[in-house]
C-alpha positions as CSV (number, residue, x, y, z in Angstrom):
1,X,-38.8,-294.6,-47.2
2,X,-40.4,-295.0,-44.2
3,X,-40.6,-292.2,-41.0
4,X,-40.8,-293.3,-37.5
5,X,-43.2,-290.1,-36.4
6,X,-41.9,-290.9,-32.8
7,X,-38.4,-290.3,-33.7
8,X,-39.5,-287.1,-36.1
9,X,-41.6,-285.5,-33.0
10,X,-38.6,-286.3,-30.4
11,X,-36.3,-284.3,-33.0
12,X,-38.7,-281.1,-33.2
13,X,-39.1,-281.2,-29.4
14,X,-35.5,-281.3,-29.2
15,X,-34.8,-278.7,-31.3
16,X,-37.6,-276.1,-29.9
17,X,-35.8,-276.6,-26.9
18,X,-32.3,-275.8,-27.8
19,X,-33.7,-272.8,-29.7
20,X,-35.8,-271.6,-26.3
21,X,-32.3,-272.3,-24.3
22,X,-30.4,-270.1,-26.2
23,X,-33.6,-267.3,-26.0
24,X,-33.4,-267.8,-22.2
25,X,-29.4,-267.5,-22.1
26,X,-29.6,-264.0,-24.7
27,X,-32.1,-263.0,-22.3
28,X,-29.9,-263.5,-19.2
29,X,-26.9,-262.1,-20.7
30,X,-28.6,-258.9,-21.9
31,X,-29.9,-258.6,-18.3
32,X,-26.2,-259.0,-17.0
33,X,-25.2,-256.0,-19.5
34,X,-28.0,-253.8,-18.6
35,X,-27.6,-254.1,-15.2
36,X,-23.5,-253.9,-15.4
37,X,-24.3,-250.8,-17.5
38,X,-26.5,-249.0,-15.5
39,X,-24.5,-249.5,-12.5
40,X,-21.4,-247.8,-14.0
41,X,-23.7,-244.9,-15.2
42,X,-24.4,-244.3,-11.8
43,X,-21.6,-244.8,-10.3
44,X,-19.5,-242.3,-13.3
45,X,-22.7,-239.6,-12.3
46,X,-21.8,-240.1,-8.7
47,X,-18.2,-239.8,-8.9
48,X,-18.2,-236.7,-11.2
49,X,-20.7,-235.0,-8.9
50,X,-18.7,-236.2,-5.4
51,X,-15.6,-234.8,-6.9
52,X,-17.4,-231.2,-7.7
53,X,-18.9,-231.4,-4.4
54,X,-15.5,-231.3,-3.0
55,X,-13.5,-229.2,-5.0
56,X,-12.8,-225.5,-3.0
57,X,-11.6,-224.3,-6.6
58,X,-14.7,-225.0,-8.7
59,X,-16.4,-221.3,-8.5
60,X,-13.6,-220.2,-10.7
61,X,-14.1,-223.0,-13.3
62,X,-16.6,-223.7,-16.1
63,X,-19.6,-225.7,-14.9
64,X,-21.6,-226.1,-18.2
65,X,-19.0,-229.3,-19.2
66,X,-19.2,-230.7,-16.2
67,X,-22.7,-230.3,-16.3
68,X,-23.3,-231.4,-19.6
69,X,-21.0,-234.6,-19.1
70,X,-23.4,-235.6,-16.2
71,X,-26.5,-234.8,-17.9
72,X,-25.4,-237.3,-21.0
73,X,-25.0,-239.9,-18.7
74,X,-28.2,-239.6,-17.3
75,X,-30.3,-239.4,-20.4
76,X,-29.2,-243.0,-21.0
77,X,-30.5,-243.9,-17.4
78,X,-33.8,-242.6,-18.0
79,X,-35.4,-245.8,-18.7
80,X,-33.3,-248.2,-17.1
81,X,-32.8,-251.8,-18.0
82,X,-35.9,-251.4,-21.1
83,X,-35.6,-254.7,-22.7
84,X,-34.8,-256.4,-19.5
85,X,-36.9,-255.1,-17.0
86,X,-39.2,-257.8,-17.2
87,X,-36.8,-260.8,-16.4
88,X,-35.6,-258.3,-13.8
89,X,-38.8,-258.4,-11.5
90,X,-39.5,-262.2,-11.9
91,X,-36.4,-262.9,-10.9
92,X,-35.2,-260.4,-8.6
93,X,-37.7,-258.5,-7.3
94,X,-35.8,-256.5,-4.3
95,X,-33.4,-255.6,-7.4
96,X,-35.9,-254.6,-9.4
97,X,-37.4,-252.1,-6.7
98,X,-33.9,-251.1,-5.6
99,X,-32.4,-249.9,-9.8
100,X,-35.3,-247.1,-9.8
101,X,-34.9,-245.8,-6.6
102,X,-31.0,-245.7,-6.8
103,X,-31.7,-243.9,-10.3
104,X,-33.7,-241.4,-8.7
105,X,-31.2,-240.7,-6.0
106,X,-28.4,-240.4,-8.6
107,X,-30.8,-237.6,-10.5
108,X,-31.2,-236.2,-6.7
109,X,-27.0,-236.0,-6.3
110,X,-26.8,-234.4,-9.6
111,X,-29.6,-231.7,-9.0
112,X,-27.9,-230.8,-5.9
113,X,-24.6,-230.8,-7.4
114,X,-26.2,-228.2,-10.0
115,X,-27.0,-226.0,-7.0
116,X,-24.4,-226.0,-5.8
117,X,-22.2,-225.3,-8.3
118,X,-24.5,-222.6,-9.6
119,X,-24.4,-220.7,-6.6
120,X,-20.2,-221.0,-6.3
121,X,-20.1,-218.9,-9.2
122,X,-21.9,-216.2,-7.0
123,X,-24.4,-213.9,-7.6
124,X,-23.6,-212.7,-11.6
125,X,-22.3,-216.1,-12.7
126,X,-23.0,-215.3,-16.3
127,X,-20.9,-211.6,-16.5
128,X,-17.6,-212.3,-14.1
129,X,-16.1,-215.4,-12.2
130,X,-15.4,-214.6,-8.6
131,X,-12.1,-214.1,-7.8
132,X,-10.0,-214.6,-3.9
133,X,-11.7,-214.2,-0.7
134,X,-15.0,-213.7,-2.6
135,X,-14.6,-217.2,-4.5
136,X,-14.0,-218.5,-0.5
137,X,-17.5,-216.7,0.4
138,X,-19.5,-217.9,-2.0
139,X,-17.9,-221.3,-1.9
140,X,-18.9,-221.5,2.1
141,X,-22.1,-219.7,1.5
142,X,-23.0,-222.6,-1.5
143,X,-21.4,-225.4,0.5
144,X,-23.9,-224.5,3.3
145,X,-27.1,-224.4,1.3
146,X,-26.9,-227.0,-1.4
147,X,-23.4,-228.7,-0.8
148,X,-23.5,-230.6,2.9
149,X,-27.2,-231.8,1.6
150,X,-25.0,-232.9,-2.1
151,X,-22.8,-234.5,0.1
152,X,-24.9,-236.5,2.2
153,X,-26.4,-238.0,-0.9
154,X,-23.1,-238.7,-2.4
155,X,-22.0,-240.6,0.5
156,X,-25.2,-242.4,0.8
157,X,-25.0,-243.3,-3.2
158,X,-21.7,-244.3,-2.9
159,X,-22.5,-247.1,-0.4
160,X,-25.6,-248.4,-1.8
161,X,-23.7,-248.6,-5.0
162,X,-21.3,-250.8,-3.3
163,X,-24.0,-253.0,-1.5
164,X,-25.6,-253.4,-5.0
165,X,-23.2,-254.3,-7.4
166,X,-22.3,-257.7,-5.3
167,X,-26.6,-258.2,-5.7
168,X,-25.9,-258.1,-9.4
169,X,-22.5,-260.1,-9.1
170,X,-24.9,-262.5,-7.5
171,X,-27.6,-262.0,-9.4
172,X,-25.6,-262.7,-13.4
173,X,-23.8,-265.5,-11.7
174,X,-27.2,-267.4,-10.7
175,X,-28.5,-266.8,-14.5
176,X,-25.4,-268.3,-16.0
177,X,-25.5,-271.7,-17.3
């Protein structure tokens, strides 16, 4: 039996590249996920914490679940897009500079947030919830140091959020086959 090595190296060629190909197009999908993930991470952290920021009732509430629900969502955001980071600077670089910077804002929103909400509960948070006009006071008295600043943030996470999800839209449809 006889080989043509031409047609045997053609076949190995061939088949390293379909194997690279479908590398490449795990690579690009896991990008797509990461970045689809970390997006709605951010965005649930910035929702929770908008909706606190604007709740008159919350000095009455319990904050720890609140807290706690926003704090588990950010423990996945602490390194974000691991495995695709890489891909992520070579092919979008202004993405790649933008995803930290958003991440740190969202930790920003939520530490205000905390403020905030630690100081509606008033000045013995831990032995008795504040009740009436007193709830009003030190909902004003919060709103004024930590909230407005909570607020600013929010809105200004909410639009970038909105300005960068069509980047990554853009982004996953350009790696697509």
């Amino acid at each position: 039996m006889r080989y043509n090595l031409a047609n045997v190296a053609i076949r190995w060629d061939d088949m390293f590249r379909q194997i690279i190909d479908r590398w490449q197009r795990k690579k690009h999908a896991r990008l797509g996920e990461d970045l689809r993930t970390w997006h709605q991470l951010c965005s649930d952290v910035t929702r929770i914490c908008g909706e606190a920021l604007q709740n008159e009732d919350i000095g009455g509430r319990e904050i720890g679940e609140l807290l706690d629900k926003t704090d588990r969502m950010l423990f996945r955001l602490r390194e974000p897009l691991p495995s695709s980071w890489p891909l992520l600077r070579r092919r979008a670089p202004d993405l790649a500079r933008r995803v930290p910077e958003l991440s740190d804002q969202v930790y920003r929103l939520r530490n205000q947030t905390s403020r905030f909400l630690i100081r509606c509960q008033g000045p013995a948070p831990l032995t008795a919830r504040p009740e009436g006009q007193f709830r009003s006071a030190y909902y004003q008295q919060a709103l004024e140091t930590f909230g407005l600043e909570g607020r600013r943030i929010w809105r200004e996470l909410e639009e970038e959020l909105g300005v960068i999800v069509e980047d990554i839209q853009e982004l996953v449809a350009d790696l697509e086959p």
